[in-house]
C-alpha positions in Angstrom: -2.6 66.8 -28.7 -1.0 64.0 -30.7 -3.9 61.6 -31.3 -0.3 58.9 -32.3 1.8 59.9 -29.3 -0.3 60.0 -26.5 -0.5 56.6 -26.9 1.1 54.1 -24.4 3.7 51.7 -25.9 2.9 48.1 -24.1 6.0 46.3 -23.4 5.3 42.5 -24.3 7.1 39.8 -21.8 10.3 39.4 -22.7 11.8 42.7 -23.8 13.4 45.1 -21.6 13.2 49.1 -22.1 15.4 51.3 -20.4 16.1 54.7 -20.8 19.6 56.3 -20.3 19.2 60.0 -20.7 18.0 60.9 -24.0 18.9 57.2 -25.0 16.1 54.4 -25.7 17.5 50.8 -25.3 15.0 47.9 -26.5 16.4 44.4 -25.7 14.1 41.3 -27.1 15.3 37.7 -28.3 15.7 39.1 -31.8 18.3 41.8 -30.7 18.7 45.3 -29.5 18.0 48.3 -31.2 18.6 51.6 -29.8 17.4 54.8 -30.1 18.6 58.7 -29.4 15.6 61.3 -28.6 15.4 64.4 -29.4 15.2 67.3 -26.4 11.8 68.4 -27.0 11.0 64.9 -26.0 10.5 62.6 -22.8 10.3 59.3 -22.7 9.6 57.1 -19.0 9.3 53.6 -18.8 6.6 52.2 -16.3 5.8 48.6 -15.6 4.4 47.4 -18.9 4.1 50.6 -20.9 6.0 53.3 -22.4 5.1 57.1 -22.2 6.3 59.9 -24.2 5.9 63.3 -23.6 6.7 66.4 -25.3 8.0 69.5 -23.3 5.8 72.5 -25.1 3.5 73.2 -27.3 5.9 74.2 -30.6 5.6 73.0 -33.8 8.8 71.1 -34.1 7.5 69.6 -30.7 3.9 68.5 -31.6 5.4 66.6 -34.8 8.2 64.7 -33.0 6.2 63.5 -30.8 3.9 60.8 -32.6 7.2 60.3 -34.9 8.9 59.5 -31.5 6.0 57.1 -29.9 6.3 55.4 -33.4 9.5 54.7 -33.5 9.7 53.0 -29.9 7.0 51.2 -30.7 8.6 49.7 -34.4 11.9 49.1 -31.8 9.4 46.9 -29.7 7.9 45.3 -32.7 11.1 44.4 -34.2 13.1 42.5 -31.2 9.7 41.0 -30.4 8.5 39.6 -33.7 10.5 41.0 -36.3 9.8 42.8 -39.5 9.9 40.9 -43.0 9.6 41.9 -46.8 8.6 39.7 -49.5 9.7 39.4 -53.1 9.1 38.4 -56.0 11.3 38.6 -59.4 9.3 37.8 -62.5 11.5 36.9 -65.7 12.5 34.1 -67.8 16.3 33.2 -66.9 16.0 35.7 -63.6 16.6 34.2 -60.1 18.3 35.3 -57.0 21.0 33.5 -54.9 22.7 34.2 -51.6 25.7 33.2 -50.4 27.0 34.5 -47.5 26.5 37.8 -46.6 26.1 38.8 -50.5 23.0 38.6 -52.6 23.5 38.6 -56.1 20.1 38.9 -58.7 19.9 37.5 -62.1 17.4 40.2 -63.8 18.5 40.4 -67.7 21.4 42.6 -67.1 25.0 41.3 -69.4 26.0 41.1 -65.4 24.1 40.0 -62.1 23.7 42.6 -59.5 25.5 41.5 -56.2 24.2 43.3 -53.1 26.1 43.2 -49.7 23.4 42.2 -47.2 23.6 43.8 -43.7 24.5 42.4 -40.5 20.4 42.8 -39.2 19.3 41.4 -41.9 19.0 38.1 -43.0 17.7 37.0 -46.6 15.7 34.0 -47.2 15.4 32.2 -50.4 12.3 30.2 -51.2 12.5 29.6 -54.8 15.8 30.4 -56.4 14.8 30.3 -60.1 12.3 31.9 -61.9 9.8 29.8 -64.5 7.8 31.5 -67.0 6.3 34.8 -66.5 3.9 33.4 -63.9 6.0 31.6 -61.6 8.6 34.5 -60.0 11.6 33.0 -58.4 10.7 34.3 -54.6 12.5 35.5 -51.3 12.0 37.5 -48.1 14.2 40.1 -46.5 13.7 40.1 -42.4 15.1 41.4 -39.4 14.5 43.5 -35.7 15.0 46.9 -37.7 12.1 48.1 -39.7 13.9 50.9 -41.6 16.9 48.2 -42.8 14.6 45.7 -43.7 13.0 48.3 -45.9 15.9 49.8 -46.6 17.2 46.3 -48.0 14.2 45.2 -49.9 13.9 48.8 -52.1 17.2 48.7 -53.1 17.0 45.1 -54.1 13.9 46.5 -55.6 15.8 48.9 -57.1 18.0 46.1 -59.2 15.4 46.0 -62.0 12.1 47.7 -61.1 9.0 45.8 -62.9 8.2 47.1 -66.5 4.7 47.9 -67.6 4.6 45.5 -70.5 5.7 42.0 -69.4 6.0 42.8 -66.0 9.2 41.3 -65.8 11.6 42.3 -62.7 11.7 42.8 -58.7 8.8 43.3 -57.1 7.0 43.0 -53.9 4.9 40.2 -52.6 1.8 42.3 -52.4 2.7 45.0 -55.5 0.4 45.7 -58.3 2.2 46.6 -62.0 -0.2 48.3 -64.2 0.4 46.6 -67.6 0.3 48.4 -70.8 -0.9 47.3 -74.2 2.1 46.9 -76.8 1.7 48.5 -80.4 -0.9 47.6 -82.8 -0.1 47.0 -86.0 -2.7 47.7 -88.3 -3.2 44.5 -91.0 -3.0 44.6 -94.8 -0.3 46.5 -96.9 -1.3 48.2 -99.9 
């Protein structure tokens, strides 16, 4: 048995499940996500909790069915509270800027990256500009959909990944960069 998917989801006030079929519809005040199951699963709503089910015992089966119960309950989790993603981008002269649906990152490149952001996801800016190598020029990626938000953030990620030596690029809030030594020159010429 699926220690992950014999869980219940809970349904927190305020969001409506329904199932249509194979179809999962979550409805919250942060949107509506929707999901299509696959037909070794079932999924039934009851009056505060969602059960899934698989149909036999097959292999395919036993690992679709935690993925499943996951995924219903990151639907829940998202049009409920939301999922967010913080950045940082270290650099002298780098800084991020949105305007619009377009985020554009100023990371050492001859030209800044410019990024269409999706229609789930919003982009927050808290500090535009970076100063020094220990103040990062900062923002947050959110939205209902965990796998856009992620989605979002690696690929802004993805703009300039962080270098070993200075450390200098995008990053994550809560990301650790290993830093290596530079060369060693050895004193004294003969």
């Amino acid at each position: 048995m699926s220690r992950v998917g014999i869980k219940p989801v809970a349904i927190p006030s305020g969001v409506n499940v329904a199932v249509n079929g194979q179809s999962v519809q979550v409805e919250g005040k942060l949107g509506t996500l929707s999901f299509d199951v696959r037909p070794e699963i079932a999924v039934a709503v009851g009056d505060d909790s969602v059960v899934v089910t698989r149909n036999n015992e097959q292999r395919q089966s036993r690992a679709l069915h935690g993925l499943t119960r996951s995924l219903i309950q990151n639907m829940v989790t998202g049009v409920s509270e939301g999922f967010e993603r913080k950045l940082e981008v270290y650099g002298v002269g780098y800084g991020v800027d949105c305007q619009g649906n377009t985020l554009t990152i100023h990371c050492g490149k001859s030209h800044p990256e410019s990024l269409e952001v999706p229609s789930t996801v919003t982009v927050d800016v808290q500090t535009p500009q970076a100063r020094g190598d220990n103040d990062p020029a900062r923002f947050s990626v959110k939205g209902p959909d965990k796998q856009m938000v992620g989605e979002f953030a690696a690929r802004c990620r993805r703009a300039r990944p962080p270098e070993p030596y200075k450390g200098k690029g995008v990053r994550y809030a809560d990301e650790y960069v290993r830093r290596k030594v530079g060369k060693q020159f050895a004193g004294g010429a003969g």
